[in-house]
C-alpha positions in Angstrom: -17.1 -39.2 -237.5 -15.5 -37.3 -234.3 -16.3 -34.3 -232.7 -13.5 -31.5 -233.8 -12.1 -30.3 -230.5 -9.1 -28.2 -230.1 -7.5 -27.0 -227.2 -5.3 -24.1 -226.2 -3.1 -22.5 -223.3 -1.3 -25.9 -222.8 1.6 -24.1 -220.8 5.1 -26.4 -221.4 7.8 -25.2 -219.1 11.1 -25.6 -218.4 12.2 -29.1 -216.8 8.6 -30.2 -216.7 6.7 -33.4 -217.8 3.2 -32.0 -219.8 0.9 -34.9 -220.1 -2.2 -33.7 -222.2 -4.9 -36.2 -222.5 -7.3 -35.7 -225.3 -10.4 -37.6 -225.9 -12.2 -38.2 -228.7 -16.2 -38.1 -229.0 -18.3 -39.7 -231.5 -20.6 -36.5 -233.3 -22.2 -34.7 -236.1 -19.6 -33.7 -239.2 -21.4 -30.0 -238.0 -20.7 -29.9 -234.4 -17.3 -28.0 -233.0 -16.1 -28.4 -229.5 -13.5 -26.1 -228.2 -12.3 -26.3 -224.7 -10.3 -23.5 -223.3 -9.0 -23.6 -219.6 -5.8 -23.3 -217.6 -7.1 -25.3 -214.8 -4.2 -26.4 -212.4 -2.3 -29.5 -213.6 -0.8 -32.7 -211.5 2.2 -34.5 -211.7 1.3 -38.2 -212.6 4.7 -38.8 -214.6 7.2 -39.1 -211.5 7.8 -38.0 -208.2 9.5 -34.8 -209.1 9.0 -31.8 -206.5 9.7 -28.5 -207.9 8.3 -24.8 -208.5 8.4 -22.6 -212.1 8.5 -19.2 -211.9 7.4 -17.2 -215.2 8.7 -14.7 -216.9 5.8 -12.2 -215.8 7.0 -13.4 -212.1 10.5 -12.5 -212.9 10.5 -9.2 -214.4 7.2 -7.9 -212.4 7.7 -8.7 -208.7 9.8 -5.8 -207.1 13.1 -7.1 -206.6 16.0 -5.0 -204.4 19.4 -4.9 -207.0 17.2 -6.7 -209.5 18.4 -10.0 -209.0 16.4 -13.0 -209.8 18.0 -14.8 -206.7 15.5 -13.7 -204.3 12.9 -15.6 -206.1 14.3 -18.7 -205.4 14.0 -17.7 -201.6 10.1 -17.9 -202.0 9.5 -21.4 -202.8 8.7 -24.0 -200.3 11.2 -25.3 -197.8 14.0 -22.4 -199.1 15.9 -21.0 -195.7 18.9 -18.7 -196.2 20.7 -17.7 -192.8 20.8 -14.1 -191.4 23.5 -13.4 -193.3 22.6 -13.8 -196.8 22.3 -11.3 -199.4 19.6 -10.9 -202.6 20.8 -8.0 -204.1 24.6 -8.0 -205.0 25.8 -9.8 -208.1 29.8 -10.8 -208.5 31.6 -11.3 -205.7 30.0 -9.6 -203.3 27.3 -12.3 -203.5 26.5 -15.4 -202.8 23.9 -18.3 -203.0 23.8 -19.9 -199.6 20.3 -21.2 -200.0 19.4 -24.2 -198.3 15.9 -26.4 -200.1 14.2 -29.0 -198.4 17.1 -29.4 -195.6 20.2 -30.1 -198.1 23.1 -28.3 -197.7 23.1 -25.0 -199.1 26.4 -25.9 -201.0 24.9 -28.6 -202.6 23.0 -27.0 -205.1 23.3 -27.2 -208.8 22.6 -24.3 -210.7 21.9 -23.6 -214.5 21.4 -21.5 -217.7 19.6 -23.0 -220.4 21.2 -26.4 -219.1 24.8 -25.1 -218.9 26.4 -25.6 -215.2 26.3 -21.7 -213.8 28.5 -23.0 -210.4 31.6 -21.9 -209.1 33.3 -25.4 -208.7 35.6 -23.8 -206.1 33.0 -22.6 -203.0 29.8 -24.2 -204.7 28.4 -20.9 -203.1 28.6 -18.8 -205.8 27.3 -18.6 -209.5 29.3 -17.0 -212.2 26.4 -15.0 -214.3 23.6 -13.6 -212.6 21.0 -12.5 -216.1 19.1 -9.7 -216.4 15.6 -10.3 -215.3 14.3 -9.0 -217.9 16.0 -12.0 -220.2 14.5 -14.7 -218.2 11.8 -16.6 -219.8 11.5 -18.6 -216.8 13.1 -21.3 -214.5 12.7 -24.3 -212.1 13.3 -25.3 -209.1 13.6 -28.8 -208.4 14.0 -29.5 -205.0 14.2 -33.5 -204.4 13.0 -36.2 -206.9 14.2 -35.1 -210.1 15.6 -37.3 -213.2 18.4 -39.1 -214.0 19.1 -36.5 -216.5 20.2 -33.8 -213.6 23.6 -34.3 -211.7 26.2 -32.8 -210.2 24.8 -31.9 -206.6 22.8 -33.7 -204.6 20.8 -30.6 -203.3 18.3 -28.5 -205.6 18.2 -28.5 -209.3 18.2 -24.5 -210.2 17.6 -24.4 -214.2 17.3 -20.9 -215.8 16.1 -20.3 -219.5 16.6 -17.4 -221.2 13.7 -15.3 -223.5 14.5 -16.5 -227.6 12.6 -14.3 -230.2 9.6 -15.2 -232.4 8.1 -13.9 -235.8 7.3 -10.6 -234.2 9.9 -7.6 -233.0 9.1 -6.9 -229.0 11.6 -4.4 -226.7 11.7 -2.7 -224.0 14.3 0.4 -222.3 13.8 0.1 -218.7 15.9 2.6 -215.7 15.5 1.9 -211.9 17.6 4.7 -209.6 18.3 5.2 -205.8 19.5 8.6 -203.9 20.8 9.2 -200.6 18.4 12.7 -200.8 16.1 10.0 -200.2 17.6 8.6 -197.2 18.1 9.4 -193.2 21.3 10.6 -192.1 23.8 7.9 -190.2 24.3 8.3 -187.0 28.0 7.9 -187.0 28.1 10.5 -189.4 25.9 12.4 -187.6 27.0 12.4 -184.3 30.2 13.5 -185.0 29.4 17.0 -186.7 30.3 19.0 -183.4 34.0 17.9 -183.8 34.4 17.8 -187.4 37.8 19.3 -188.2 36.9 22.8 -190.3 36.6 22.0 -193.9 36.7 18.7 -194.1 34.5 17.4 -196.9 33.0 14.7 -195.8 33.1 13.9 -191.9 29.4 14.9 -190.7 27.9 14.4 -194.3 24.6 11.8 -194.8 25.8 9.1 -196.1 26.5 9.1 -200.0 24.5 6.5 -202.0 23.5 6.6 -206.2 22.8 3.8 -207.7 21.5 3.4 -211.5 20.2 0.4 -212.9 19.2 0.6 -216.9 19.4 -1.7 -220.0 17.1 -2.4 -223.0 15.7 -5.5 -224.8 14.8 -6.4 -228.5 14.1 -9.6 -230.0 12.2 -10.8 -233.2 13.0 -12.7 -236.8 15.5 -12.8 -238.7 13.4 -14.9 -241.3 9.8 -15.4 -240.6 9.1 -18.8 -238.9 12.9 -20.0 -239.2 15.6 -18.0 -237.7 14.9 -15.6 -234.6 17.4 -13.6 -232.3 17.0 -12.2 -228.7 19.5 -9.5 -227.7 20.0 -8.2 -224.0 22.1 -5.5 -222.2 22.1 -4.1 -219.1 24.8 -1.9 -216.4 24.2 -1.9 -212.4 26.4 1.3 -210.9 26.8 2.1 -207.5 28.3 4.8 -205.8 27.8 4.2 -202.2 29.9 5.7 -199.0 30.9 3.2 -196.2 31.4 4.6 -193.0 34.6 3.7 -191.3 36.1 5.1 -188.0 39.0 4.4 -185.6 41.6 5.9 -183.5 44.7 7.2 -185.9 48.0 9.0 -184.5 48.0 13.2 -185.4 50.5 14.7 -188.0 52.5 15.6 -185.0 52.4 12.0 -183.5 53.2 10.6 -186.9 56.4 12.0 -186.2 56.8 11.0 -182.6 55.8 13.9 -180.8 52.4 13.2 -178.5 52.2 16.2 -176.7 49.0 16.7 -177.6 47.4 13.1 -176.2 49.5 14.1 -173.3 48.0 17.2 -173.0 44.2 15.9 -173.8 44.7 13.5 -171.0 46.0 16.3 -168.6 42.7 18.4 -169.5 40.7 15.2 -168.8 41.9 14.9 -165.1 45.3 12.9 -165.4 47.5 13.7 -162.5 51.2 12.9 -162.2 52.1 11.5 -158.1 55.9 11.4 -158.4 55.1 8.6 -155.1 53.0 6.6 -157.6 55.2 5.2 -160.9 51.6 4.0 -162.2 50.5 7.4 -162.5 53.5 8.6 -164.8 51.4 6.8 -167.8 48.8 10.1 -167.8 45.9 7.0 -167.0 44.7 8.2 -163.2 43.3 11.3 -161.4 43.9 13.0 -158.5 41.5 9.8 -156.6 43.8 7.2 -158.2 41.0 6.4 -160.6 41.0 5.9 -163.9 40.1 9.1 -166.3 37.8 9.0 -169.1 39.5 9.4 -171.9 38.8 7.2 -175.5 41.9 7.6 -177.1 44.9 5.2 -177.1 48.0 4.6 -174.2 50.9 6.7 -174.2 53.8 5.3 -175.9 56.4 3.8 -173.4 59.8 3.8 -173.5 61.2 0.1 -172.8 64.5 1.7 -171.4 62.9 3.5 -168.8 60.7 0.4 -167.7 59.5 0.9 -163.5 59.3 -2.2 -161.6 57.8 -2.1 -157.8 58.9 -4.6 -155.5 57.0 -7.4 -156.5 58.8 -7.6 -160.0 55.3 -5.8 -161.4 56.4 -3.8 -164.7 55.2 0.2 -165.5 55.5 1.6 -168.7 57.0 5.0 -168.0 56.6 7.3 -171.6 58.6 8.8 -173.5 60.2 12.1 -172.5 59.7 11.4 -168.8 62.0 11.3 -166.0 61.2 8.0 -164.6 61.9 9.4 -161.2 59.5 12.2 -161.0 57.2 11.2 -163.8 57.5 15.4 -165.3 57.8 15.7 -169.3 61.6 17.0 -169.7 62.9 18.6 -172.8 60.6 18.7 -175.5 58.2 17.3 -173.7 56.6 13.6 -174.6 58.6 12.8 -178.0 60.2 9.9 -179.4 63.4 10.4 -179.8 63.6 10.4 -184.2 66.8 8.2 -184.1 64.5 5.7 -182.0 62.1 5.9 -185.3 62.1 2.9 -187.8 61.9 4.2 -190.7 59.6 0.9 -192.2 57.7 1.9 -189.3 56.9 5.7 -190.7 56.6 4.3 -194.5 54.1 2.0 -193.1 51.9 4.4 -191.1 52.0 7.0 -194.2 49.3 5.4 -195.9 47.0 6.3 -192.7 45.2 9.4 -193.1 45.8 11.9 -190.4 41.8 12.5 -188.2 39.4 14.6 -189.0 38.1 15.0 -185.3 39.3 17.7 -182.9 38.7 15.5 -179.5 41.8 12.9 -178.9 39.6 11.8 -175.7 37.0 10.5 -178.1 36.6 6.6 -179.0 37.8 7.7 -182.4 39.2 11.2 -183.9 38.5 9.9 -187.4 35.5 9.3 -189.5 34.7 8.9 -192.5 32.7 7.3 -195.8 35.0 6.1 -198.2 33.9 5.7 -201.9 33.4 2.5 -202.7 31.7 2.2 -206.8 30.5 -1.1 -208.2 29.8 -1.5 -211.6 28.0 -4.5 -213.5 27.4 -5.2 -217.0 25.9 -7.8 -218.7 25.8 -8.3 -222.9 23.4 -11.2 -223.7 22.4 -12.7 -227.4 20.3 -15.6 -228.0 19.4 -17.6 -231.8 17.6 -19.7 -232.4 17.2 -22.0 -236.1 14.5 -24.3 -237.0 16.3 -26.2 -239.6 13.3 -28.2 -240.6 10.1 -28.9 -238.7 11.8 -31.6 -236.7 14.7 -30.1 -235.2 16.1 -27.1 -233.4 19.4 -25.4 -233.0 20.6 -23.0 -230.2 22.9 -20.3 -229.3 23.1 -18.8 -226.5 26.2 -16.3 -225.0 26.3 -14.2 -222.0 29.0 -11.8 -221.0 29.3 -11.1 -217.4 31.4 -7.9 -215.7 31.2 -7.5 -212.4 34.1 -4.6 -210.7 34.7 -2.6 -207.7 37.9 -0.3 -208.4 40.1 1.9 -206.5 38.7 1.2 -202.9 37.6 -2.6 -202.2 34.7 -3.1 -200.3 35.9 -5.3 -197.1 32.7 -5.0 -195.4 30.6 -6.3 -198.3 32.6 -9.7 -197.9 36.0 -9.3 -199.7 38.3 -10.7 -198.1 41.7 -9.4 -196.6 41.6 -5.5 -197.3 42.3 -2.7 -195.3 40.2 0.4 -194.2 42.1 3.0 -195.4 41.4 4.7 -198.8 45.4 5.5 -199.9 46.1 1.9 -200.1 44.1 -0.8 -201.1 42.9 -3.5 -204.1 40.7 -3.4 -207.2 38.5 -6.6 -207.9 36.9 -7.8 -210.7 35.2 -11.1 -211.8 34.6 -11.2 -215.6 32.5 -14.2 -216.4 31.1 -15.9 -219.7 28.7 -18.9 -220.6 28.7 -20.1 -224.3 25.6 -22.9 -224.6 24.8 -24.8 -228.3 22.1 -27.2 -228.0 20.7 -29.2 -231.0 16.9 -30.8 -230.2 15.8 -33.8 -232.8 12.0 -35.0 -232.6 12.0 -38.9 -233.7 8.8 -40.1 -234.8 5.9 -39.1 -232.4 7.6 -40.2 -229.4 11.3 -39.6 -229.3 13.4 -36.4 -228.6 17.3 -36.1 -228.8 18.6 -33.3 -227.3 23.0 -33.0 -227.8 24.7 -30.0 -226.2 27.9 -28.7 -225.7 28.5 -25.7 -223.0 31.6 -23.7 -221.4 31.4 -21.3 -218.3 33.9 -19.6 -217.3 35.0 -16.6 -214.9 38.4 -14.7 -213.6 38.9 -13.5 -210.6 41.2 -10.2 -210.5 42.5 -8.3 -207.7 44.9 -5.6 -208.7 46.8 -3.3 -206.5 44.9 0.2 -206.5 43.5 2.9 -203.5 43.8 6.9 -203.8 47.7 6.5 -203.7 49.1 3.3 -205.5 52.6 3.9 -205.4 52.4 4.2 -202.0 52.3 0.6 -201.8 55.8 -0.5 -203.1 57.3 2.4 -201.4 56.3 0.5 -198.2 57.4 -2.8 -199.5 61.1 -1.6 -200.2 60.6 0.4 -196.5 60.2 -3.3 -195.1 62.9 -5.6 -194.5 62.0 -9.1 -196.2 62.8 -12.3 -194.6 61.9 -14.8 -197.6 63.5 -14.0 -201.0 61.9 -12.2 -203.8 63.2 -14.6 -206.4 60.7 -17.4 -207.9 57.6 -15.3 -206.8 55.0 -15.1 -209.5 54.7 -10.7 -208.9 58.2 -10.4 -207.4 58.6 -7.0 -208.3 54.9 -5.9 -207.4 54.6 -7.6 -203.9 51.3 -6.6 -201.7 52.4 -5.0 -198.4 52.9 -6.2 -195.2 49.8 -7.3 -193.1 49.7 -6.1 -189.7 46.7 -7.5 -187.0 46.9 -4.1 -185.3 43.9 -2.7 -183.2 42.6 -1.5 -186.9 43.6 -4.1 -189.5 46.3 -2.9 -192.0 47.0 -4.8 -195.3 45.9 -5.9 -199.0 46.5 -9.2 -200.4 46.3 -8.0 -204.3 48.2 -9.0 -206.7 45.9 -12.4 -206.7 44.4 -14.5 -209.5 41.6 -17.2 -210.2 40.8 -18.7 -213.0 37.8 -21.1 -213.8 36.8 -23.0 -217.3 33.8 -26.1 -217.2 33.6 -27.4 -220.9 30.4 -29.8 -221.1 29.2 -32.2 -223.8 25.8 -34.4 -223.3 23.2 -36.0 -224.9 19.9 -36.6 -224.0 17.6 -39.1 -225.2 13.5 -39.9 -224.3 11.8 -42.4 -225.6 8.0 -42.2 -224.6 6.2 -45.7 -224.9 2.5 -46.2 -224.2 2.5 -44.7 -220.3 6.4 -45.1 -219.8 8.9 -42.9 -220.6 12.7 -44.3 -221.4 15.8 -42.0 -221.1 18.8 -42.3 -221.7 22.1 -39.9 -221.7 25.7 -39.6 -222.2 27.9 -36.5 -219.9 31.9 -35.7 -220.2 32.4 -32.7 -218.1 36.1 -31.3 -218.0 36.8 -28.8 -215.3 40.2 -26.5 -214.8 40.2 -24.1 -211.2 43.8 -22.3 -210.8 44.1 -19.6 -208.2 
């Protein structure tokens, strides 16, 4: 007879040809032969070039956010530019990866075979899992199957952990502090001229962040039906520092005798022989005086012009002959005041500096919170010893209420805290996949998959109201009629020195519905496939 010989380890991972060859050795009926090794494999099958990394890889490696995104930055010929960004999940994030030289937009990314790709940018995904549900996933950067399509870059596929015939679970918590962390120096610097009481000018800058969840798997009945269950919440409370130049209470309401004054004590001289002095910009020399803040505000009915046609701004409140404050001093007029104008400026928060000479008189960290949550379930059925069932759904929540974070890389909202957007991005995936072994050498595999996500911005900030009370301030040019939010239209957008304006309300909506079959036939040292794909994909915005 043979020589028994049984051996073990033979790892089979995801998207991966495993060629074992066994041979068989003439020997005594007595004689056992067991070979146990995990000795480094080669490819013969095709000219595939890809990486795996393992669950043990996943969950183990230290990973900033705990996303499994910058693992995929460590394989071979991966290049991200400067700007790129492991750690955030939703919209904040974004996969600009490029492999092997293709373009980083041309990447097709997966979850247990279900397309995980925003069709619209093809630069973002629309569930990040929780590390700790990965079993594993692949790479493949260039050579791969006729069974992958979609882009012509990588081949990202992700599988998630399934349960066996014994229960395993873990409860996990990560945290950050800013107790932890050095003060910044915009903060910092300004300390000396905080305004008294104000809560947060000169404060280090404010940062929690929690990251927990558990994990429990097992049987439902031994060696047939198993379930894996996943949850875990990302919050962040984190204060961004913003700073400019804003007008006083008093110069809210037209009076700038104090910039007027500031820019006396910093040297200006008025030389009633010299119209270009009446502006508060020069000393005694003619030069120009140091001082940060803005211009005075000129009146266009008392305009200068020399004898070369040159135009001076002469300000308000000034005799244009001898260039002395008369009256009240520097005011605007109020019948001169628009009153759109003073609705719009409202939502401006009045400085928390004392120096109007500085490069700004307010700053601050505004709160900006994110919140992430993810809900993920997994069954799996062996209906008979041939053939497989799966179930897989994953719930993905990804918001950042009340002030949206601009500087993260949302797009088209403002600085200021009264007014501003909430955005969300709820996601789902939904992935059924049926496996049939045929014979010894034939495997069906028929799935059917939907991904989906929304994109929400809603108007929100400290002050909401605030924001139609501008609107109806504002004199429209286009009708209101036949607008989708005609009654809850986002304010005005002004390109000012600081950028004023929100774009919310605004919707997206995404839904990829995907049937396919897969079928390999192996025959002596050939392998045959064969497959069938109807994708139907709907993008509004």
């Amino acid at each position: 007879g043979f020589k028994t010989m049984s051996q073990t380890n033979v790892a089979v991972h995801v998207s991966t040809v495993t060629t074992v060859p066994v041979h068989l050795e003439v020997g005594a009926a007595t004689e056992v032969v067991t070979v146990e090794a995990s000795a480094l494999s080669l490819n013969t099958e095709n000219g595939e070039v890809g990486n795996v990394m393992l669950s043990n890889q996943v969950s183990q490696l230290p990973l900033n956010g705990r996303n499994f995104i910058q693992l995929t930055t460590l394989v071979p010929g991966a290049a991200v530019g400067e700007a790129f960004d492991n750690k955030n999940k939703g919209l904040l994030a974004g996969v600009d990866i490029s492999f092997s030289g293709a373009p980083a937009a041309a990447n097709q990314w997966r979850v247990n075979g279900a397309n995980n790709n925003d069709e619209g940018s093809q630069r973002t995904i629309l569930i990040y899992p929780s590390v700790d549900a990965i079993q594993e996933f692949k790479i493949s950067r260039n050579s791969y199957g006729p069974e992958y399509g979609g882009a012509g870059g990588a081949q990202i596929n992700l599988v998630t952990k399934s349960g066996g015939n014994q229960f395993h679970g873990n409860a996990y918590y990560y945290g950050r502090n800013d107790a932890l962390n050095a003060g910044n120096f915009f903060l910092g610097q300004q300390k000396a001229n905080c305004v008294a009481g104000d809560p947060v000018c000169g404060k280090k800058n404010f940062l929690r962040r929690n990251d927990y969840g558990y994990t429990v798997g097992g049987p439902i009945k031994k060696d047939k039906l198993f379930f894996f269950w996943s949850e875990e919440w990302n919050k962040e409370r984190r204060g961004q520092v913003r700073q400019a130049w804003i007008p006083t209470a008093a110069e809210h309401g037209g009076d700038f005798n104090d910039l007027a004054a500031a820019r006396i004590a910093a040297g200006a001289v008025i030389n009633p022989n010299d119209h270009t002095t009446f502006d508060l910009t020069k000393d005694a020399s003619g030069n120009p005086i140091t001082c940060g803040g803005p211009a005075m505000p000129n009146d266009p009915r008392t305009a200068y012009f020399d004898s070369a046609g040159n135009e001076y701004g002469i300000p308000f409140g000034v005799n244009p002959t001898t260039g002395q404050a008369t009256g009240a001093g520097y005011v605007i007029p109020s019948n001169l005041l628009s009153p759109a104008g003073t609705a719009y400026l409202s939502q401006v928060p009045l400085p928390n500096l004392k120096n109007l000479c500085g490069q700004n008189n307010w700053v601050s960290q505004v709160a900006i919170p994110l919140d992430w949550r993810e809900e993920n379930v997994r069954g799996d059925y062996n209906i008979n010893s041939r053939t497989t069932l799966m179930i897989n759904f994953t719930n993905d929540s990804w918001l950042n209420p009340t002030h949206a974070y601009e500087e993260g890389g949302l797009w088209g909202d403002q600085n200021w805290p009264a007014v501003s957007d909430t955005w969300s991005q709820p996601s789902k995936m939904l992935v059924a996949k049926l496996t049939s072994t045929i014979g010894g050498n034939k495997i069906n595999e028929v799935s059917f998959a939907w991904s989906a996500n929304r994109i929400n911005i809603t108007q929100s900030g400290d002050n909401p109201q605030l924001q139609q009370q501008i609107v109806s301030a504002m004199p429209l040019i286009f009708p209101q009629s036949g607008k989708t939010h005609a009654n809850q239209l986002p304010e005005q957008i002004c390109w000012c020195s600081s950028y004023i304006g929100t774009i919310g309300p605004w919707n997206n909506r995404q839904d990829l519905y995907t049937w396919k079959d897969d079928f390999s036939w192996v025959k002596g040292s050939h392998t045959f496939k064969l497959g069938a794909l109807y994708d139907r994909n709907g993008k509004d915005e």
